[in-house]
N, C-alpha and C positions, 0 to 999 in steps of 0.2 A: 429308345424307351420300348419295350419288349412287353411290359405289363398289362394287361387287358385295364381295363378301366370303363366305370359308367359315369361320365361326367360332362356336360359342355364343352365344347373342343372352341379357341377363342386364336382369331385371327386379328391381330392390333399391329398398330402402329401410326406413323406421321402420315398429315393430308396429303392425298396424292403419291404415296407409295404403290396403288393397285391391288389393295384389298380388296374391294369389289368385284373385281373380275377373277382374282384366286378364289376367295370366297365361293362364288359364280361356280368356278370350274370342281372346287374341292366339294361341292355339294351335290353336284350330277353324277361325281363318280362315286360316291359312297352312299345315295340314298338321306341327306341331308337336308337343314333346312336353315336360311341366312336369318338373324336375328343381329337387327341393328342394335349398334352401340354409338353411335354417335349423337349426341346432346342436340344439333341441330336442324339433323336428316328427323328427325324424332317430327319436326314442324310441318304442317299442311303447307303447301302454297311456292313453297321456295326449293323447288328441285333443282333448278341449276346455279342456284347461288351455295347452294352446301351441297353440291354433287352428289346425288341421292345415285347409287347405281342407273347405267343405263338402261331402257327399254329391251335392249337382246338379254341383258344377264339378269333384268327381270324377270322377262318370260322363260330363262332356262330352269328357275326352281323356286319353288315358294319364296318369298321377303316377309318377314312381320317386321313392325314398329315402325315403317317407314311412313311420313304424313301422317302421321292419329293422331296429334293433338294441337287442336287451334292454336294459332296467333295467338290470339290473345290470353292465354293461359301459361300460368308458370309452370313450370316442372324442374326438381330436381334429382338427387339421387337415389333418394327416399324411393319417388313415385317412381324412378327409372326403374329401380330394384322390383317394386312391387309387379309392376307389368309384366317385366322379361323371365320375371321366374315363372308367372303363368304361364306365359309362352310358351318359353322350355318344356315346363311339367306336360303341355302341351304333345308339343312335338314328338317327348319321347313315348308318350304315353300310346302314341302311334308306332313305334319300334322305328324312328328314324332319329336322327342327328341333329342336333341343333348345333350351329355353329354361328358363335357371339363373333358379331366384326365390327370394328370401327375404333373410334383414336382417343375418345374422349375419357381422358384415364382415370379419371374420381367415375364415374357409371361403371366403367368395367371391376373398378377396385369393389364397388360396391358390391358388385356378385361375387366376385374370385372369394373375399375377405369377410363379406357385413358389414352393415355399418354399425357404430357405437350411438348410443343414444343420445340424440340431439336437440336440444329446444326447438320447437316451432317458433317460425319467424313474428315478431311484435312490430307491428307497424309505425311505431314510437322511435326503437334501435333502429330500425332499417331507415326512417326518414333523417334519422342522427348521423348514420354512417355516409348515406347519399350527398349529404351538406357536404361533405368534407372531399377534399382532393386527392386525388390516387396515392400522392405522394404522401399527405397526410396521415389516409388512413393504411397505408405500408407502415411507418414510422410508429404510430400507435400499436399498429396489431403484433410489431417485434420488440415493444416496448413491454404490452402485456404478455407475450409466448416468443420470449427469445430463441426459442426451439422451434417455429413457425417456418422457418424457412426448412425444415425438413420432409414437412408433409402436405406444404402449402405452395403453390406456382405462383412467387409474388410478384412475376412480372404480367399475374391474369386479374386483372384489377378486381373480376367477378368473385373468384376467390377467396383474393382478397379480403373482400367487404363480407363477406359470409362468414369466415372465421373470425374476423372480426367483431361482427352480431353476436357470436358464439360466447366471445371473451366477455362482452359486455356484460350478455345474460345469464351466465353462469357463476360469473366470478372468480373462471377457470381456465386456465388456458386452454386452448381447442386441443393442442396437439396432445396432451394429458387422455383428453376427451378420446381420442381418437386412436387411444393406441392398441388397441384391438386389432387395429388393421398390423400392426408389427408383430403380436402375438399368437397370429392363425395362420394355419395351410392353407394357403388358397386350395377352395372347391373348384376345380377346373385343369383345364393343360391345355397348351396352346402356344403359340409360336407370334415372333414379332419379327414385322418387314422392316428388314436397315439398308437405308442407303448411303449411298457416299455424297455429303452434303450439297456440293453443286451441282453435282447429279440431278438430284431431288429438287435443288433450287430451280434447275432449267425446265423439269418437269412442273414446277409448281405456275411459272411463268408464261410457257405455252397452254396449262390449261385452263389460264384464267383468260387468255386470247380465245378459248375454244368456247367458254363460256359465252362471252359476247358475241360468236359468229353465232350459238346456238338461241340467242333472243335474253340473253340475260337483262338489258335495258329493260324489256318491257313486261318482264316476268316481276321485276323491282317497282315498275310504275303500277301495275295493275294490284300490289299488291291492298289488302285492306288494312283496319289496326292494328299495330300489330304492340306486345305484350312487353312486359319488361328483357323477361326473360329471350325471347326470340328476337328480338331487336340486338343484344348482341352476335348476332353471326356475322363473323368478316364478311365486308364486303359492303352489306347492307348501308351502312353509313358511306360508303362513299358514293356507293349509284345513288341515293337520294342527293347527296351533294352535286351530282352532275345531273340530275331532271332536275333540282333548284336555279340549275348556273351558276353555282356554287364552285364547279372543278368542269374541268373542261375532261374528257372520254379519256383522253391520253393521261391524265392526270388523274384520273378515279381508278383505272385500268394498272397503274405503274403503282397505288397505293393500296387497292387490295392485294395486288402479287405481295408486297414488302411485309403486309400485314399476315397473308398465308405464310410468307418462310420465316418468320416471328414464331409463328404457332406451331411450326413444326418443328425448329427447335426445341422449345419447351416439351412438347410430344415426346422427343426423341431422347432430351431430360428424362420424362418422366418415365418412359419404358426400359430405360438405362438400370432403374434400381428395380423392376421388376425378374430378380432375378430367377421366376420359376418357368421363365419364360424361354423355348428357344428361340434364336437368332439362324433367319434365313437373310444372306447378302444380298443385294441384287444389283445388278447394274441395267445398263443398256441394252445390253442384250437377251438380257433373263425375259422370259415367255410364262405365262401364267405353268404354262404344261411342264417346266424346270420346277416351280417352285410348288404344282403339287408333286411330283417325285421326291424333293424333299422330305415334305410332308409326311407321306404314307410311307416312307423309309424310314423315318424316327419314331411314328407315330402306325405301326403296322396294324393295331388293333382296329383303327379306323375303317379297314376293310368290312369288318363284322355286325351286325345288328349291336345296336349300343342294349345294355342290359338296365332295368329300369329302373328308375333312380329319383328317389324324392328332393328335390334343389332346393329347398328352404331350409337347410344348413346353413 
């Protein structure tokens, strides 16, 4: 890509690919600045249960959205959207780079794409859809929007039940709703981390071990209430199941890993039909310092002060 461009430059992909520390390094060399995407780094309290970047590639360059919004508070795309475009407008309004990172592919769609106009949640639908069983409410929501399985991850129960609210309250199918996101350029450019699946799985495995030597037990026990919304991050349910005596360490430990290479499947699903997207390899031996070469090789304008640019497109 040779074109100059003023747009958010967007580092994505599966948990535990090593965005963070690309990120990290792609933001020191171009005067840059890391803007999380991730749904559950977004939460106060829980840094090494959603692997919030480390303390060194902290301190190498600015982080926004990381930890700002309590437990006990929901957040969806909507509010994702609203935040990180101030951000952005933010950053460049400084003549530096924002650079969106992280996996969670409905918040990034939201920036690249917009969202289409959505009902607010009724507390009526939503206590109606919680009654019912994963399986259930899968079966209902492809029963109202047989096309649901296009722009919906039905194996993420949370999804799920959201388009599903959708269909209730509209009378419409979501994916109808939602097709806006099929008919826009994504605002943005940016590149996606792929691995080669056991690869990634071995990585996902030693770093849920790395979690635990780093105090995740007690970062889980200390936690306070915590929200509907933030109660979904893997993991969480299992370390309470083992401070309950519910699963014994080894068993809470072997079911978050299974539950991570779950999730990054479906990730690596969902960045699969983002196809504005490049694709950097990596294996074993790729170095953060490989895959910014890449980067600045496909993407050469990145050397230059970003040109200003209003993000509420």
């Amino acid at each position: 890509m040779s074109k100059c461009f003023s747009l958010p430059f967007f580092l994505v992909g599966p948990t535990a690919s090593g965005k963070s520390a690309l990120a990290a390094a792609l933001a020191e060399k171009i005067g840059g600045e890391v803007v999380n995407a991730d749904a559950f780094q977004l939460y106060q309290g829980m840094d090494l249960l959603t692997a919030k970047p480390s303390l060194e590639d902290l301190a190498r360059v600015p982080h926004h959205l990381y930890g700002v919004v309590p437990l006990t508070e929901s957040c969806d795309a909507q509010r994702y959207r609203e935040m990180a475009l101030a951000v952005i407008a933010e950053i460049q309004s400084r003549g530096r780079w924002p650079i969106v990172v992280g996996g969670s592919g409905l918040y990034i769609k939201a920036l690249t794409h917009g969202l289409a106009p959505l009902p607010p949640t009724d507390p009526a639908v939503r206590a109606q859809v919680n009654a019912m069983s994963s399986d259930e409410t899968r079966e209902m929501l492809l029963r109202l929007d047989p096309q649901a399985g296009d722009n919906v991850p039905l194996a993420n129960p949370r999804y799920v039940s959201r388009a599903l609210e959708i269909c209730l309250l509209t009378g419409q199918p979501q994916s109808v709703l939602r097709q806006t996101f099929a008919q826009t350029e994504p605002v943005g450019v940016g590149v996606v981390l792929q691995w080669e699946r056991e690869a990634l799985y071995e990585r996902i495995n030693q770093r849920a071990w790395q979690m635990l030597d780093a105090g995740l037990v007690a970062e889980v026990a200390a936690l306070p209430a915590v929200g509907e919304t933030a109660s979904k991050a893997i993991g969480l349910r299992e370390m309470q199941a083992h401070l309950r005596g519910e699963m014994s360490l080894q068993q809470a430990v072997e079911s978050l890993q299974q539950a991570t290479r779950r999730y990054a499947k479906r990730q690596a699903t969902w960045f699969r039909r983002e196809t504005w997207l490049q694709t950097i390899c990596l294996n074993s031996e790729t170095t953060a310092e490989s895959g910014l070469d890449f980067i600045l090789t496909h993407f050469p304008c990145l050397t230059s002060p970003p040109a200003t640019l209003s993000p509420s497109t």
